[in-house]
PyMOL Python script that loads the backbone (N, CA, C, O; Angstrom):
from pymol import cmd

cmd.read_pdbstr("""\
ATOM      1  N   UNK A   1      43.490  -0.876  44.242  1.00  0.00           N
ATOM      2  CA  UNK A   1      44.335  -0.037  43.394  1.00  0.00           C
ATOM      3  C   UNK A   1      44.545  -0.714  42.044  1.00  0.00           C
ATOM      4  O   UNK A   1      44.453  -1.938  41.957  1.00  0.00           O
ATOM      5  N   UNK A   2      44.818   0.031  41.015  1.00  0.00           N
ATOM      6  CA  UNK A   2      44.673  -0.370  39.632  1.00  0.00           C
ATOM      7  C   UNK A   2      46.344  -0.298  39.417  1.00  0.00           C
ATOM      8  O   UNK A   2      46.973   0.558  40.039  1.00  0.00           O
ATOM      9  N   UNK A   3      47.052  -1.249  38.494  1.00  0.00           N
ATOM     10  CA  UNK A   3      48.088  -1.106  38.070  1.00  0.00           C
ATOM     11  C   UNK A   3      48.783   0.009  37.951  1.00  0.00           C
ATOM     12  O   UNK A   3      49.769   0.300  38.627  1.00  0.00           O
ATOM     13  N   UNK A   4      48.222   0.754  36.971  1.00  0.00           N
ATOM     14  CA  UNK A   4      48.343   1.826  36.850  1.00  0.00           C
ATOM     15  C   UNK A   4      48.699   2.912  38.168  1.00  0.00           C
ATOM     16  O   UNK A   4      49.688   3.632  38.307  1.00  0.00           O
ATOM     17  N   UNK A   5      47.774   2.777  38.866  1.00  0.00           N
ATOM     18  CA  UNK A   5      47.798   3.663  40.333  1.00  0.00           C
ATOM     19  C   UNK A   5      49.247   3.793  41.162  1.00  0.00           C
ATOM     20  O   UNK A   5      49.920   4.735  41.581  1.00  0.00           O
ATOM     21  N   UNK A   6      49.390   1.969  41.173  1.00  0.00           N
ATOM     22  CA  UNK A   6      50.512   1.456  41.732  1.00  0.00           C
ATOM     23  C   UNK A   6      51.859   1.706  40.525  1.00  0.00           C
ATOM     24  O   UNK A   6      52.885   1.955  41.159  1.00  0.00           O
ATOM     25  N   UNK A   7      52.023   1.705  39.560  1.00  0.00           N
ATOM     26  CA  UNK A   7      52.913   1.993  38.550  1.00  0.00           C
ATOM     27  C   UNK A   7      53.271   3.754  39.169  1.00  0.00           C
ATOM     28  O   UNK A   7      54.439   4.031  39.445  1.00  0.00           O
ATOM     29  N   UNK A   8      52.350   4.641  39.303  1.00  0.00           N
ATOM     30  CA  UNK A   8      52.345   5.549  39.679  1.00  0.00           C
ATOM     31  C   UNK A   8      53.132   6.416  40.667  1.00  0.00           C
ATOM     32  O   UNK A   8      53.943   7.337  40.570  1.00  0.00           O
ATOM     33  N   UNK A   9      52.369   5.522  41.963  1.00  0.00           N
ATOM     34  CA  UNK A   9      52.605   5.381  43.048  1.00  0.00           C
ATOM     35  C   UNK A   9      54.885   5.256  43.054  1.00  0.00           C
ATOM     36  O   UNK A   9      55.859   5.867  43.495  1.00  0.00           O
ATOM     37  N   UNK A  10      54.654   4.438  42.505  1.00  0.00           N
ATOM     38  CA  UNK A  10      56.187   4.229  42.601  1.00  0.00           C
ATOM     39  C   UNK A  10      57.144   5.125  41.695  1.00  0.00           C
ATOM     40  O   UNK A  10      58.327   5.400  41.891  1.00  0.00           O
ATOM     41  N   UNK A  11      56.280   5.518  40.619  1.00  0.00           N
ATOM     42  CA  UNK A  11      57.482   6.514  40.303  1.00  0.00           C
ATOM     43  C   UNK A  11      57.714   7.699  40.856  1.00  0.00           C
ATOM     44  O   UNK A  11      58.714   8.400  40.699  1.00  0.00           O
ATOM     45  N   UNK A  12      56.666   7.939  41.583  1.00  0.00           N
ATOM     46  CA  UNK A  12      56.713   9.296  42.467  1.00  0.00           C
ATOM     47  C   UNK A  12      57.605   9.018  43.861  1.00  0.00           C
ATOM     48  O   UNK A  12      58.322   9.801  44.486  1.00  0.00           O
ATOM     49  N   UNK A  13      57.346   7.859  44.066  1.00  0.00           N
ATOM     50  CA  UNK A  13      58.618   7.262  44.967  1.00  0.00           C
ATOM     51  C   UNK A  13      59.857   7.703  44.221  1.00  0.00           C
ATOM     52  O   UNK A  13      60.540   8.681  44.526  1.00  0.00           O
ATOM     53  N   UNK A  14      60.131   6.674  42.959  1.00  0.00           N
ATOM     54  CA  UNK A  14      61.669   7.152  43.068  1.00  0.00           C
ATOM     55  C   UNK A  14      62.084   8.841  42.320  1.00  0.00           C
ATOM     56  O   UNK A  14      63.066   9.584  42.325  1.00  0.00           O
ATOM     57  N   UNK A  15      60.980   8.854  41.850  1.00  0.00           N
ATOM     58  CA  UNK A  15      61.452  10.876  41.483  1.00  0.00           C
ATOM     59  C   UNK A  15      61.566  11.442  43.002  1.00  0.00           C
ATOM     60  O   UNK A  15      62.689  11.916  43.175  1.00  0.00           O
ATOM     61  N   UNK A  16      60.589  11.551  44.369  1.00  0.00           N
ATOM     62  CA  UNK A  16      61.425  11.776  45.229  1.00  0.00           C
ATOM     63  C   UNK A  16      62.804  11.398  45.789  1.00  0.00           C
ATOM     64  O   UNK A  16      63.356  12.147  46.595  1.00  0.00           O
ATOM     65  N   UNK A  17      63.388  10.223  45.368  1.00  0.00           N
ATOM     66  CA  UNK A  17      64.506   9.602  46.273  1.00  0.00           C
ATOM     67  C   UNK A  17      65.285  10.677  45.368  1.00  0.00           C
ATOM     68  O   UNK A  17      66.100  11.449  45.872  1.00  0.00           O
ATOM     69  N   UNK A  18      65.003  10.677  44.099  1.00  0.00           N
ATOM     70  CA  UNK A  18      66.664  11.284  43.412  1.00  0.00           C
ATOM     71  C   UNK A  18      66.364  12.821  43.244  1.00  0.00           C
ATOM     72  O   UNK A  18      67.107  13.506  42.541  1.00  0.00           O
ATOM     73  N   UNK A  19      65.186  13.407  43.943  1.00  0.00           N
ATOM     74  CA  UNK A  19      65.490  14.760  44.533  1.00  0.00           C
ATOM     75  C   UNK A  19      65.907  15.174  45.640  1.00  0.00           C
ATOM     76  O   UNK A  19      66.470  16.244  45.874  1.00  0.00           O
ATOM     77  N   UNK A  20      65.543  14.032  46.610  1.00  0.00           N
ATOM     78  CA  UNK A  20      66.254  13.976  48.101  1.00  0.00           C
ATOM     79  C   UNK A  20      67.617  13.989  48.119  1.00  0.00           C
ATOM     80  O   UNK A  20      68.366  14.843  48.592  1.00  0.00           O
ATOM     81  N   UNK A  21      68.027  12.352  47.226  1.00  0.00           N
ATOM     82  CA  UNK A  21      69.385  12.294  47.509  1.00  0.00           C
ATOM     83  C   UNK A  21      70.177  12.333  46.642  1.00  0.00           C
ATOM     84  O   UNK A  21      71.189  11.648  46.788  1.00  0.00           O
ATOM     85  N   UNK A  22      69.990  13.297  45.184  1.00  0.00           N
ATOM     86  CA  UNK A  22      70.668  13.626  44.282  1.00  0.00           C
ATOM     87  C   UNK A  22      71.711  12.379  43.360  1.00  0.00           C
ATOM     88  O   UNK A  22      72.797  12.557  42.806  1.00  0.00           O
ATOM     89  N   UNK A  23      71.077  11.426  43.449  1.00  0.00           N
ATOM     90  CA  UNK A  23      70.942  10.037  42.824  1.00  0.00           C
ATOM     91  C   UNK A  23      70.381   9.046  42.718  1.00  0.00           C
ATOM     92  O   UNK A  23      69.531   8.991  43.607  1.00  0.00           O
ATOM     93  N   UNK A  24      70.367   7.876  41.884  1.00  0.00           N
ATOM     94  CA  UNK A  24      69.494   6.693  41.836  1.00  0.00           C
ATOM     95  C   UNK A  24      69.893   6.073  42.812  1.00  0.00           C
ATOM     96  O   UNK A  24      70.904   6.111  43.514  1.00  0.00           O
ATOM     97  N   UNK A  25      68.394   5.116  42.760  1.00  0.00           N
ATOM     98  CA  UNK A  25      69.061   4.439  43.761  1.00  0.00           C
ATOM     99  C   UNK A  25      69.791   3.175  43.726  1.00  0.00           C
ATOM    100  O   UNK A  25      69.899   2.636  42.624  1.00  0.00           O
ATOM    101  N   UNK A  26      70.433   2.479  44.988  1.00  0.00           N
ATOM    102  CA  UNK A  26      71.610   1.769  44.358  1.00  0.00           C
ATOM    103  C   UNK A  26      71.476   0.702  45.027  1.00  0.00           C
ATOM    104  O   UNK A  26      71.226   0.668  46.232  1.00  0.00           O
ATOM    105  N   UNK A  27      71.659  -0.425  44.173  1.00  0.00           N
ATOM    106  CA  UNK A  27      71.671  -1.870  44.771  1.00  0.00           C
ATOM    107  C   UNK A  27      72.083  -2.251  45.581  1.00  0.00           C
ATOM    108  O   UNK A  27      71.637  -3.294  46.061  1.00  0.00           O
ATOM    109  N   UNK A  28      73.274  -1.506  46.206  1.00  0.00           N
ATOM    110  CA  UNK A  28      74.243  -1.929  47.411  1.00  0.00           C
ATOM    111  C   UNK A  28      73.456  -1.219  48.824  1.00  0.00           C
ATOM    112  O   UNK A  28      74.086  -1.063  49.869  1.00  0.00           O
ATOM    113  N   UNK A  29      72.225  -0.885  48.704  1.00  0.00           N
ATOM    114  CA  UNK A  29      71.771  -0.094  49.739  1.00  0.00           C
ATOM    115  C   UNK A  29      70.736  -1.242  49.879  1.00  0.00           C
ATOM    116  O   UNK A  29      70.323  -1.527  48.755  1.00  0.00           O
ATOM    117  N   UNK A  30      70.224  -1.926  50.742  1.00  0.00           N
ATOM    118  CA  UNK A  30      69.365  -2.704  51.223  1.00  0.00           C
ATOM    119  C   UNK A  30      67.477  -1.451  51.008  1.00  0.00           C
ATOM    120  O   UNK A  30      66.368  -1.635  50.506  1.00  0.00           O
ATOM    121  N   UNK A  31      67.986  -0.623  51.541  1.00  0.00           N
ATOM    122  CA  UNK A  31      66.278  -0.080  51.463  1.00  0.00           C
ATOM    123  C   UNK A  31      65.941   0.334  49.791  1.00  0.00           C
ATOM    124  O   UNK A  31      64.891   0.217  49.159  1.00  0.00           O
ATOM    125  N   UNK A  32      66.894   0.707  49.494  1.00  0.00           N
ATOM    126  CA  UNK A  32      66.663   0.863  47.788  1.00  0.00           C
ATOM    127  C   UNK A  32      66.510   0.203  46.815  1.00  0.00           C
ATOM    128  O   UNK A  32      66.181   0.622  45.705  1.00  0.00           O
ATOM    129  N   UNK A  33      66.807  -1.272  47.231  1.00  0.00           N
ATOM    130  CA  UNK A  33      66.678  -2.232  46.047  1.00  0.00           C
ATOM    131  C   UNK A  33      65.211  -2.679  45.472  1.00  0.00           C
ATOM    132  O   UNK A  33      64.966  -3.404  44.507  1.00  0.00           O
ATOM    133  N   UNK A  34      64.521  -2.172  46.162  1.00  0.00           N
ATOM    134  CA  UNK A  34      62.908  -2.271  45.242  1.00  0.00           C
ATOM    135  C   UNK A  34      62.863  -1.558  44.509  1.00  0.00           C
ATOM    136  O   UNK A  34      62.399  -1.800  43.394  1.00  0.00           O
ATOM    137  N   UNK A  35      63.298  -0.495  44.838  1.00  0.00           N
ATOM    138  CA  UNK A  35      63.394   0.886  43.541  1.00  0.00           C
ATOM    139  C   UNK A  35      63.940   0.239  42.467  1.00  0.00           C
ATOM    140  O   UNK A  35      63.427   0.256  41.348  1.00  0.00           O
ATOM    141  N   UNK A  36      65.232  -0.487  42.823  1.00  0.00           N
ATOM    142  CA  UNK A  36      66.074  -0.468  41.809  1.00  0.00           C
ATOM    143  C   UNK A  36      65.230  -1.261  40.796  1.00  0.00           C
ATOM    144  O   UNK A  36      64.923  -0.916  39.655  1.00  0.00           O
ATOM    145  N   UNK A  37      64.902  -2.459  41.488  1.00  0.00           N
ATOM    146  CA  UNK A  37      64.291  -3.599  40.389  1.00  0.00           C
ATOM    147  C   UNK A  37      63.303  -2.951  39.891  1.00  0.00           C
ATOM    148  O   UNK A  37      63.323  -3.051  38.664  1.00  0.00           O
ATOM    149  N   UNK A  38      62.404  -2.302  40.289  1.00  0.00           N
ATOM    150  CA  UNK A  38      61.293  -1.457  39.608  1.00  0.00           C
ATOM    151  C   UNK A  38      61.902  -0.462  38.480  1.00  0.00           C
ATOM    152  O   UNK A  38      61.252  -0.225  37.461  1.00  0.00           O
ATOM    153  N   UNK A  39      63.397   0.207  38.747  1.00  0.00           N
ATOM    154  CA  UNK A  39      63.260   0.726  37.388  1.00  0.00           C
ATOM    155  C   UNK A  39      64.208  -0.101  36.515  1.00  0.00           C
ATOM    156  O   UNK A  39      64.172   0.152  35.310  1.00  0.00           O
ATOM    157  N   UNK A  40      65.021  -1.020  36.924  1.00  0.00           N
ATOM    158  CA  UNK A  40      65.093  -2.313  35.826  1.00  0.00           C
ATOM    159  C   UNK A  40      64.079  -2.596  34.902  1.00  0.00           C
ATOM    160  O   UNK A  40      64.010  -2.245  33.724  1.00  0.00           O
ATOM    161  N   UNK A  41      63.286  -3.282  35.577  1.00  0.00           N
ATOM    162  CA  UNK A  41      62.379  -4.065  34.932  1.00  0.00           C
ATOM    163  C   UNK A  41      61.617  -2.589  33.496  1.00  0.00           C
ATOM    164  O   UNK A  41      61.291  -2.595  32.309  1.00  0.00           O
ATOM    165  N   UNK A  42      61.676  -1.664  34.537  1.00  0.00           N
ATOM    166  CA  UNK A  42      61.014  -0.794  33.575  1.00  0.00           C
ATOM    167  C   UNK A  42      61.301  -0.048  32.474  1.00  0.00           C
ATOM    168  O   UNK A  42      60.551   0.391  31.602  1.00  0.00           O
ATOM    169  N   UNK A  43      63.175   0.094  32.705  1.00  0.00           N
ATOM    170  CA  UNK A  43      63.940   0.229  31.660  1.00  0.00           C
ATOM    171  C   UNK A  43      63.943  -0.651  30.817  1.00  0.00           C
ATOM    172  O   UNK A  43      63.922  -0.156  29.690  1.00  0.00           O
ATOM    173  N   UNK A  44      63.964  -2.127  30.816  1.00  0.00           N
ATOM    174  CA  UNK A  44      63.748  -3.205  30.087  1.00  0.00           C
ATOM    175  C   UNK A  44      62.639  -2.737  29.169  1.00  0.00           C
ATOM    176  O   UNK A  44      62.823  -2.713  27.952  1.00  0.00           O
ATOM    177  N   UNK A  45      61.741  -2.444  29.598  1.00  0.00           N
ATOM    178  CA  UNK A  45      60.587  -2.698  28.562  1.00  0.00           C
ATOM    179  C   UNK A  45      60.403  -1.021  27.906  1.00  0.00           C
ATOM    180  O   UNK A  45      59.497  -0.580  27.199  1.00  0.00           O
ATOM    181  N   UNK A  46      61.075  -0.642  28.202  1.00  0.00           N
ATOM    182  CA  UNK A  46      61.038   1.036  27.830  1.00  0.00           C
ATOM    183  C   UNK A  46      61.674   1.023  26.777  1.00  0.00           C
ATOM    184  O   UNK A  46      61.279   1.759  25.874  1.00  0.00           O
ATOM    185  N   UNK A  47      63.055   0.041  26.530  1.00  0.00           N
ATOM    186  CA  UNK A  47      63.776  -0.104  25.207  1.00  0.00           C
ATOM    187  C   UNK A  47      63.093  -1.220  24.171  1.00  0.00           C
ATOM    188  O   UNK A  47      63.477  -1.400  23.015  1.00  0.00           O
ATOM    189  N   UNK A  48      62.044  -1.904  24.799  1.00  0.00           N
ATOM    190  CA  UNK A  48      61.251  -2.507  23.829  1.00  0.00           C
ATOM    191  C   UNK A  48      60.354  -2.555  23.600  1.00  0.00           C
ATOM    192  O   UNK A  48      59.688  -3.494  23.164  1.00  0.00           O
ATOM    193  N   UNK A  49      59.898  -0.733  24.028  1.00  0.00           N
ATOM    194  CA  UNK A  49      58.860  -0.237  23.517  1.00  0.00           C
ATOM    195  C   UNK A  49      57.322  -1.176  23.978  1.00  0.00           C
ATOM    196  O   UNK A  49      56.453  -1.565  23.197  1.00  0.00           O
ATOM    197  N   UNK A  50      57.363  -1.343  25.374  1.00  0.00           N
ATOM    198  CA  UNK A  50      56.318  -2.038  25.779  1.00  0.00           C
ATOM    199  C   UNK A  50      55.604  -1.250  27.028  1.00  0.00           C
ATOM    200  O   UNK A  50      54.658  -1.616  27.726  1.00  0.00           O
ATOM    201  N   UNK A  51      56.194  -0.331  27.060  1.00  0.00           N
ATOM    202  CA  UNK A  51      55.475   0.334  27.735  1.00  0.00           C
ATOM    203  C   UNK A  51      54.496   1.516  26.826  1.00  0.00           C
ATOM    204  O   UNK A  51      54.823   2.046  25.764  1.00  0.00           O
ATOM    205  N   UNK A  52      53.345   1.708  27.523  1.00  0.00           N
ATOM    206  CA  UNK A  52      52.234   2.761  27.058  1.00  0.00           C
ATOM    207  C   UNK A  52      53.055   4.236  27.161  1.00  0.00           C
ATOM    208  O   UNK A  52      53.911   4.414  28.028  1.00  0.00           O
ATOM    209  N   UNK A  53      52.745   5.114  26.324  1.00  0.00           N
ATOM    210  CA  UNK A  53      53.337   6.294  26.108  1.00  0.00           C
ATOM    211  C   UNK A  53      53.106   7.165  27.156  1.00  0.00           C
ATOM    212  O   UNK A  53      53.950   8.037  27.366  1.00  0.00           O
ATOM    213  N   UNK A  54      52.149   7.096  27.836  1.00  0.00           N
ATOM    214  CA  UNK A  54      51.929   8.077  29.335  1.00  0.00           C
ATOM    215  C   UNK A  54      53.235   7.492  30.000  1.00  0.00           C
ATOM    216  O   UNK A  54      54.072   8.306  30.388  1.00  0.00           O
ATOM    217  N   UNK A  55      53.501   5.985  30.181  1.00  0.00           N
ATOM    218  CA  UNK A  55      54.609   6.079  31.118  1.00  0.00           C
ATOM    219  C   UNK A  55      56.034   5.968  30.466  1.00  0.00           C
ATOM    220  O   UNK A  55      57.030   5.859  31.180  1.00  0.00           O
ATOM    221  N   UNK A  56      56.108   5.998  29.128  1.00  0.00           N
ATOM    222  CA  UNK A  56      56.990   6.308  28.535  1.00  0.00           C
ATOM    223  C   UNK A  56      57.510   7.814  28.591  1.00  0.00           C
ATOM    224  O   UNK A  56      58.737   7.906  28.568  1.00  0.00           O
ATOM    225  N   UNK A  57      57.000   8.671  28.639  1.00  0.00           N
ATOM    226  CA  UNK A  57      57.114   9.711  29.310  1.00  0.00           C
ATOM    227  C   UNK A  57      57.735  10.314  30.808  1.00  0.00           C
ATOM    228  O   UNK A  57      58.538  11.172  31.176  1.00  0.00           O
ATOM    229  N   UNK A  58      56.816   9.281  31.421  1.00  0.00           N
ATOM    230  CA  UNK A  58      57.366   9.933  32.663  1.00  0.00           C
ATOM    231  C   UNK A  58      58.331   9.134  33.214  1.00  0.00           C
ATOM    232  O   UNK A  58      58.970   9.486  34.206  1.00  0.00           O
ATOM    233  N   UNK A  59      58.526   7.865  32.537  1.00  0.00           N
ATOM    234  CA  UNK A  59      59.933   7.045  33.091  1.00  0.00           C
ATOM    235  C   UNK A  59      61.145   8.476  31.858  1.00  0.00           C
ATOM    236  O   UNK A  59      62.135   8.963  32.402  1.00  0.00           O
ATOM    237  N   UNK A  60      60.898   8.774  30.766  1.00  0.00           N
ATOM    238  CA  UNK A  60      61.947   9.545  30.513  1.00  0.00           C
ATOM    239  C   UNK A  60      61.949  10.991  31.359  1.00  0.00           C
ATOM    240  O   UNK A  60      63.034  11.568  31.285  1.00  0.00           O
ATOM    241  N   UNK A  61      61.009  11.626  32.088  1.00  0.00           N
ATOM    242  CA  UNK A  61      61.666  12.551  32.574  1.00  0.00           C
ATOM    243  C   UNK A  61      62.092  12.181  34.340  1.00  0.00           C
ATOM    244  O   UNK A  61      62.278  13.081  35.158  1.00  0.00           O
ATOM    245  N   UNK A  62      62.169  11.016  34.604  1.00  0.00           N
ATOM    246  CA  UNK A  62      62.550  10.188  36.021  1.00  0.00           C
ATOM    247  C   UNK A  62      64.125   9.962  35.517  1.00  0.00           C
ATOM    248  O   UNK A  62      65.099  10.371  36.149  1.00  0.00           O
ATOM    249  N   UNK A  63      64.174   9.352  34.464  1.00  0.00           N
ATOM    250  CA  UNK A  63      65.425   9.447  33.939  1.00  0.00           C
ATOM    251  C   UNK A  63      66.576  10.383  33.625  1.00  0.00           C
ATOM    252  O   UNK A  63      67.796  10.307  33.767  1.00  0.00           O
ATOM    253  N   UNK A  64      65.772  11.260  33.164  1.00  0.00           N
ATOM    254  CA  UNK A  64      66.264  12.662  32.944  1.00  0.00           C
ATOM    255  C   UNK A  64      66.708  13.706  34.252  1.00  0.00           C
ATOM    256  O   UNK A  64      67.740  14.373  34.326  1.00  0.00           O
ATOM    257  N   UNK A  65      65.982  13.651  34.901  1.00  0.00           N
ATOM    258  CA  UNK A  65      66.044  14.032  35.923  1.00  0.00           C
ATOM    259  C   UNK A  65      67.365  13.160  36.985  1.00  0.00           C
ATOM    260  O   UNK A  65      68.267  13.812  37.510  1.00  0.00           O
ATOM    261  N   UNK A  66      67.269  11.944  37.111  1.00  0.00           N
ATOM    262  CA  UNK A  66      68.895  11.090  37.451  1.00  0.00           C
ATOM    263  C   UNK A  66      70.001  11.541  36.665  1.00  0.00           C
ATOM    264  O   UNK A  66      71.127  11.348  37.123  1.00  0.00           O
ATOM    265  N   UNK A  67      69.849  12.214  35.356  1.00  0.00           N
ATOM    266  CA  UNK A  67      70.931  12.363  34.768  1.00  0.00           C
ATOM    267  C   UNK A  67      71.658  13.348  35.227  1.00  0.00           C
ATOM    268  O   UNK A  67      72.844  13.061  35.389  1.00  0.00           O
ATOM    269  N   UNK A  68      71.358  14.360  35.476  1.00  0.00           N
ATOM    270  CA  UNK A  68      71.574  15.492  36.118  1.00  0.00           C
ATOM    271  C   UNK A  68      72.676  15.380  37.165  1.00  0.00           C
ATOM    272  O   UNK A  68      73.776  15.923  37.272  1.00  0.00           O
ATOM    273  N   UNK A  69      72.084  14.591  37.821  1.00  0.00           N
ATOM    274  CA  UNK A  69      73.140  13.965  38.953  1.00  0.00           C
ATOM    275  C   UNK A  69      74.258  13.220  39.000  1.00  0.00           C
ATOM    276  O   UNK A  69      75.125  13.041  39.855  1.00  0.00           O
ATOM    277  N   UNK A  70      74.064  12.811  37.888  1.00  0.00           N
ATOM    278  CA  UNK A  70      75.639  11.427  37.182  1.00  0.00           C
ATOM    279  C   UNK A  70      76.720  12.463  37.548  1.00  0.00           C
ATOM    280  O   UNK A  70      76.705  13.693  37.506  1.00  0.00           O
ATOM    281  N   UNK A  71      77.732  11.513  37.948  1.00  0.00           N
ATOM    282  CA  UNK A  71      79.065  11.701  38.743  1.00  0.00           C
ATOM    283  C   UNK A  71      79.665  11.329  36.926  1.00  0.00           C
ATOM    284  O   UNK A  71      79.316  10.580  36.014  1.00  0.00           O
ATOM    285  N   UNK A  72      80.728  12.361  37.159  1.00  0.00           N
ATOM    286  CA  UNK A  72      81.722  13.126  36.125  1.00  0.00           C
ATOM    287  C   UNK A  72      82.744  11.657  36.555  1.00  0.00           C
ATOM    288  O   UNK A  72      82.842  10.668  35.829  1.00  0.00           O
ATOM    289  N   UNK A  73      83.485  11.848  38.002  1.00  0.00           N
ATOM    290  CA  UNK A  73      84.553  11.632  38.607  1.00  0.00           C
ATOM    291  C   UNK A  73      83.942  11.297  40.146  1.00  0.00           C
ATOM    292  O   UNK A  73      82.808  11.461  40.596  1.00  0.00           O
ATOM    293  N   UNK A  74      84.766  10.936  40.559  1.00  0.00           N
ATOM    294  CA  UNK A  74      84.479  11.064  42.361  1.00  0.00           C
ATOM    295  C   UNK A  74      83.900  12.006  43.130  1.00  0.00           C
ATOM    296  O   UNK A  74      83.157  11.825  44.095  1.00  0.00           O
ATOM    297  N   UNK A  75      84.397  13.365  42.502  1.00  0.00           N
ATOM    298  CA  UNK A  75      84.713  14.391  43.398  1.00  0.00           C
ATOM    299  C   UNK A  75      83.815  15.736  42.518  1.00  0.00           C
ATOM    300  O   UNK A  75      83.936  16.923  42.821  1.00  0.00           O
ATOM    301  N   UNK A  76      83.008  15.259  41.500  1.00  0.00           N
ATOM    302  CA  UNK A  76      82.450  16.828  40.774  1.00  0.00           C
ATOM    303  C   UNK A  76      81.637  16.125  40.036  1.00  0.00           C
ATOM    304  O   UNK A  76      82.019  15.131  39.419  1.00  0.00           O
ATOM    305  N   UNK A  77      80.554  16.515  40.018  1.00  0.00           N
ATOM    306  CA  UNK A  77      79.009  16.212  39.472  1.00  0.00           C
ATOM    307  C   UNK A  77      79.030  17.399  38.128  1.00  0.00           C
ATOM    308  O   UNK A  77      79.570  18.491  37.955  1.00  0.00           O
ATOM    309  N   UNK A  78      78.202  16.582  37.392  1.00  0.00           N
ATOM    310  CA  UNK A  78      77.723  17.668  36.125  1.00  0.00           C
ATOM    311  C   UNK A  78      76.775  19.186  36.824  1.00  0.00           C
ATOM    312  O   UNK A  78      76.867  20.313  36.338  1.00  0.00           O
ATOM    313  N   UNK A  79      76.382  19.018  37.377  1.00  0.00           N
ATOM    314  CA  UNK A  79      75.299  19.903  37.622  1.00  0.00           C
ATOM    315  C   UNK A  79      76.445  21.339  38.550  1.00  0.00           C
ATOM    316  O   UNK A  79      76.365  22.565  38.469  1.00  0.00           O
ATOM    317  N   UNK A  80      77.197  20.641  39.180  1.00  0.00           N
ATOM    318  CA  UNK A  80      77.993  21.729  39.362  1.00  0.00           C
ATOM    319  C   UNK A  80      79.292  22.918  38.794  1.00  0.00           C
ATOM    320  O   UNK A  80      80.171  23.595  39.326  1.00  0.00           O
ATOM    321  N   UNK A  81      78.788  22.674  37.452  1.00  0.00           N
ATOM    322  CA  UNK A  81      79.796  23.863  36.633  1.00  0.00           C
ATOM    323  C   UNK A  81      78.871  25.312  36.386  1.00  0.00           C
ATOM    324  O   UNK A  81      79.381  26.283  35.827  1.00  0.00           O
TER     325      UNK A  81
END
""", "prot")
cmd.dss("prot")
cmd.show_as("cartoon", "prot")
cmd.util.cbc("prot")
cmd.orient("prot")
């Protein structure tokens, strides 16, 4: 597999998790923390413009797509007005 493949591979991982479970995933969860560091690391370099524009792209609509889901409060999500 080519970088790329595997770069791939994983964002389609976490675009499923945060259609499954209507959030990112979270450090305090033991099975999620690869995700997490994977989109660390990838946010890192996304703000310094070191990533190639194909995945500049699709880390912003992976992103975009988590946003949706951001908690207002405890108790009421944006997506539900």
């Amino acid at each position: 597999m080519t970088y790329d493949e595997i770069w791939l591979l994983k964002w389609h991982e976490c675009m499923s998790y945060v259609e499954e479970n209507k959030r990112m995933p979270s450090k305090y969860h033991v099975m999620d923390r690869h995700m997490v560091n994977w989109l660390k690391y990838n946010r890192k370099m996304f703000k310094k413009n070191k990533l190639n524009e194909a995945r500049r792209e699709r880390l912003a609509i992976l992103l975009a797509e988590a946003d949706r889901y951001r908690r207002v409060n405890q108790y009421s999500y944006y997506n539900k007005r």
